[in-house]
N, C-alpha and C positions, 0 to 999 in steps of 0.2 A: 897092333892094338887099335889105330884107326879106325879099320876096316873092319874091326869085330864090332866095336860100340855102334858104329852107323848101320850096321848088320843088326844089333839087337833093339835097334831105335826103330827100325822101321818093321820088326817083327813085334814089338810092341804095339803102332801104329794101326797095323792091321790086324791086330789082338781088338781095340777098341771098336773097329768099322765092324766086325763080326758080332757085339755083344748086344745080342737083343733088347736089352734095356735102355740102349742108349738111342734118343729119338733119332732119327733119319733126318739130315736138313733137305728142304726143300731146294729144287734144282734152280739154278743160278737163274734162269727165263722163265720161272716157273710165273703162271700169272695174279691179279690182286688176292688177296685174300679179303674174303668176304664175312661176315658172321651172317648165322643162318640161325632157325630156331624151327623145331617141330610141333603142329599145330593137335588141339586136342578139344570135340566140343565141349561144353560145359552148359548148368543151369544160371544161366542167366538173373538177377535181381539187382534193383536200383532203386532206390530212395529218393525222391523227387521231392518241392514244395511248390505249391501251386495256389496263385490268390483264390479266394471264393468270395462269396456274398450270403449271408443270413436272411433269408425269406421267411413270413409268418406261413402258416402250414395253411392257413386259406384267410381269405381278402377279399371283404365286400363292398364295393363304393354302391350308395343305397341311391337312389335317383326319385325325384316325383316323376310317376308316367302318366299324369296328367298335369296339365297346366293349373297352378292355381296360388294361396298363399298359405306362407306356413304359422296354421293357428296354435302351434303347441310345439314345443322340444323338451324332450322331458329327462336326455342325458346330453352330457358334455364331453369335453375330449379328456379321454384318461377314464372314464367309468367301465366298470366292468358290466355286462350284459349276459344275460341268460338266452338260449332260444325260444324266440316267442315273443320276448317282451317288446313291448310297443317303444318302441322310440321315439315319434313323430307326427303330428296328427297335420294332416294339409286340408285346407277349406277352400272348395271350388265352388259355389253358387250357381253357377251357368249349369255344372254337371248333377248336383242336386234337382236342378230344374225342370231337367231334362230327362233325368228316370222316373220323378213324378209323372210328368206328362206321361212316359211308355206304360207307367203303371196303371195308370187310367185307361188309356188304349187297351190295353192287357183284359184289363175288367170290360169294355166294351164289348171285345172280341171274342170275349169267353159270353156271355149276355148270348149274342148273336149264335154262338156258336149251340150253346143250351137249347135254344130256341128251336134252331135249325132242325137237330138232334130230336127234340120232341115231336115234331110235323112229322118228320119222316118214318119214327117208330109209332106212330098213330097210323099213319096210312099205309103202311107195310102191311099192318097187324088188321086192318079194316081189309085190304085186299086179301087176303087168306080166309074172309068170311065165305060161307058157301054162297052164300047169294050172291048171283054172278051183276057186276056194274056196277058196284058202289062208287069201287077207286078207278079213276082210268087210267089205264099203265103209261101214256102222257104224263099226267098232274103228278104219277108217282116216281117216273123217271126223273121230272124236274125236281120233288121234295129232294131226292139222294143226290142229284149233283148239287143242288145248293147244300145239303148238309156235307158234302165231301170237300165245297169249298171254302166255309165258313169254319171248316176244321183246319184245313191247313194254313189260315189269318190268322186262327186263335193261335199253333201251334208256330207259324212265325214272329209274331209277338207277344208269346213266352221267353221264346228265345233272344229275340230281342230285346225285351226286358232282363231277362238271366245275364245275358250279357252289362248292362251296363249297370246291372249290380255287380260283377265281377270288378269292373272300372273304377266304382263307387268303393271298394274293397282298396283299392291301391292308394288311397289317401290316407289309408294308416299305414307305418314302414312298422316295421319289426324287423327284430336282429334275425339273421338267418341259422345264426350259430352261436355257441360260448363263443364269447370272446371282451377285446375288449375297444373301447370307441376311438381311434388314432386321429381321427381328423372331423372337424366341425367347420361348414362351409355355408350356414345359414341362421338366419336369426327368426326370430316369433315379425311376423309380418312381411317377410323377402317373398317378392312374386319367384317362386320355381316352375322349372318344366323339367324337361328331358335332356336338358343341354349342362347340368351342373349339379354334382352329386353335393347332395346335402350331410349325409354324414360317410364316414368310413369304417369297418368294423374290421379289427385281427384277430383272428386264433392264434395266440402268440405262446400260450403252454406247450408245444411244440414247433420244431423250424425246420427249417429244408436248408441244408445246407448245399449250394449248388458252385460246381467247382466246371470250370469247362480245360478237358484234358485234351493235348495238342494231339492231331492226329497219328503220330511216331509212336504214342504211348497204349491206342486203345485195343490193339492186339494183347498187350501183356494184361494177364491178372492181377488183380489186387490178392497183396499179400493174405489182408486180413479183411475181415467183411466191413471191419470200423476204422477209422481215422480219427488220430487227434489232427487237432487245429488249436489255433490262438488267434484271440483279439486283440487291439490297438489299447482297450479299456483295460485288458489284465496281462500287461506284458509278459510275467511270468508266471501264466496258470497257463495248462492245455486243457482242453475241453475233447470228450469221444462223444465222434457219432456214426452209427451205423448206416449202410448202406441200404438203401432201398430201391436204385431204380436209376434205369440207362435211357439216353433218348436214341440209343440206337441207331441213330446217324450222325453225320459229318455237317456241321455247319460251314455251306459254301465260302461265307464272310470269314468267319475264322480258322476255317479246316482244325477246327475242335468238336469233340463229343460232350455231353451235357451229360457230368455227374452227381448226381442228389444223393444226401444223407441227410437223416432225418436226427434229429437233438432233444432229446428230453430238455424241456426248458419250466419245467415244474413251477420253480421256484421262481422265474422269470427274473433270472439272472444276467442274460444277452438281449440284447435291444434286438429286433429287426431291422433292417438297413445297416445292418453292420458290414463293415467289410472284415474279413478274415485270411490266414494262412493256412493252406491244409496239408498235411508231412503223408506222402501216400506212398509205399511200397510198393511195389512191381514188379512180377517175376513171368517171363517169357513161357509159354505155355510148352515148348518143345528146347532142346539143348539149340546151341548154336554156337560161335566162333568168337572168342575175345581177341582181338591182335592190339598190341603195341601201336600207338599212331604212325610212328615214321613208318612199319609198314606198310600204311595205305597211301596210294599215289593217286592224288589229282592236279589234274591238267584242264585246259581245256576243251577236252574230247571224250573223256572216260575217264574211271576210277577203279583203279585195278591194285592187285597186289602182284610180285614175284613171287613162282613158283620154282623151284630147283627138281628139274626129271631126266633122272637121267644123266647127270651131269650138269645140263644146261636151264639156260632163265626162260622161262615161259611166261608169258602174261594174263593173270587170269581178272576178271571184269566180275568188281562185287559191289554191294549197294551196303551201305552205312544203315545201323541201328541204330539202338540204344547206346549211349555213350555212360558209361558204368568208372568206379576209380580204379579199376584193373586194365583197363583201355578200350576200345572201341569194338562195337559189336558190329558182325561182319555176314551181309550171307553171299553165296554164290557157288560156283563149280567146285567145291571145297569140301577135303574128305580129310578126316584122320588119318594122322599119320602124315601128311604131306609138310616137304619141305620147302620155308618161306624165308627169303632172305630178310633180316632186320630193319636195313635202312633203305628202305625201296623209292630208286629213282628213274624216271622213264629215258635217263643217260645211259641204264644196264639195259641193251635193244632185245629181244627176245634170241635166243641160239647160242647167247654170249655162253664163254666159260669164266668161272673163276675159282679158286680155291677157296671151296667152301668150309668152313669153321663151324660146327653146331657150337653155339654158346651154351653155359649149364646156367 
């Protein structure tokens, strides 16, 4: 009876080793077990916030470009301005003085030049008589260079004059644009020049919203053409504005690109010089590689991930993305399909084996 029950205990025994459903144990030496995970590209996007700053959509500091005083200010800071309108009247005396003077010269030279003009068309017209000798081609050649010279004084002081009527013109400012006056830098009798802007004018019914995006970022597109943002003054309002324009380079100082959007500000509800928040979406123009952080290894020499081929760990050399809440955006010798170990350390040396475990 012994020999029977130990006879059916072990025919039992290897009844269980034979039944496919039961796992296989790993052999006694067998080596670490690893978890692994299979890679797959995908479309990449990230939601980012980035300070900015509110610029008026254009900004004039008006300057006197002549030296002189200022006889009249006829807006203040805070008024609104039309284009055109006169804002400023400056009185120079020396410069008045001195376009009288050209204007009389002007009148001189024109005199002289009339004059000149008439000799010459009288003795042209006297030579063309048939009676030979009247004019003598001498006396006529001299009448035409003096009237060829006496044109070109008159005609350099016109110009002369036209000019510093133009000069005489710059002692009245005018607004350049709608807008409105942000800064007042002088009063009715301050001697001005060229070294200190008298008034300031903003086009502030529309802004430039200028956001400068870190250079990791300016490959991806924006999700959407507009952006909300918020200000410090309305904690809890967001404001949209649409995109209008790239500076299309890298600023060396910040290794950022220079993003503007422009804001309807109608109602002139945001200050210019505001500082702002801007929430901007970003989607990678081509798929690429999310991995989990611990699989990416750096050291100080490279930054690579584990690769499993074959069997064995390979080290493959990738460069860091966008960092997204799915995990780290990854590119380099990396294909679908390939198997990555999870927790990659540069202790697993490249040939290693381990027993690999795909995680689910």
């Amino acid at each position: 009876m012994k020999y029977f029950i130990a006879a059916l205990g072990i025919t039992l025994l290897a009844g269980c080793h034979d039944d496919p459903a039961t796992p296989a144990a790993a052999p006694v030496n067998a080596p670490d077990t690893v978890p692994v995970f299979v890679i797959h590209d995908t479309n990449v996007t990230k939601n980012i916030e980035l300070p900015a700053e509110l610029l008026p959509y254009e900004q004039a500091a008006l300057f006197a470009r002549v030296q002189g005083y200022v006889k009249d200010l006829k807006v203040d800071m805070g008024d609104k301005v039309r284009q055109g309108q006169t804002l400023a009247i400056i009185e120079a005396p020396e410069l008045q003085t001195k376009y009288a003077e050209f204007q009389a010269s002007l009148q001189a030279a024109k005199a002289k030049y009339m004059s000149s003009a008439d000799v010459y068309q009288r003795l042209s017209k006297a030579a063309q008589a048939k009676t030979p000798g009247i004019v003598a081609p001498v006396d006529l050649e001299r009448s035409r260079n003096q009237y060829l010279a006496d044109s070109a004084s008159y005609e350099a002081s016109r110009q002369l004059t036209r000019s510093y009527k133009e000069v005489a013109g710059y002692l009245v400012l005018t607004a350049p644009f709608d807008g409105v006056v942000t800064a007042r830098n002088a009063d009715r009798g301050t001697l001005v020049g060229n070294n200190q802007a008298i008034l300031t004018v903003q086009r502030n019914n529309k802004l430039r919203l200028r956001v400068a995006v870190p250079e990791l970022y300016v490959a991806s597109g924006a999700v959407s053409k507009t952006a909300n943002f918020r200000v410090d003054a309305f904690p809890n309002k967001l404001f949209q504005a649409a995109l209008s324009r790239k500076s299309e380079s890298i600023d060396p100082q910040t290794r950022t690109e220079l993003w503007e959007y422009v804001f309807d500000n109608s109602n002139r509800e945001l200050k210019t010089g505001s500082f702002a928040y801007v929430k901007l979406g970003l989607q990678r123009t081509g798929n690429s590689f999310i991995l989990p952080p611990t699989a990416v290894v750096t050291n100080q020499e490279r930054k690579f991930v584990i690769r499993v081929k074959e069997g064995k760990a390979t080290w493959v050399d990738v460069r860091s993305g966008m960092s997204t809440d799915k995990g780290q955006e990854v590119f380099g010798d990396l294909n679908n399909g390939d198997t990555l170990v999870v927790r990659a350390t540069d202790e697993r040396k490249p040939g290693s084996t381990a027993w690999w475990k795909v995680g689910h």
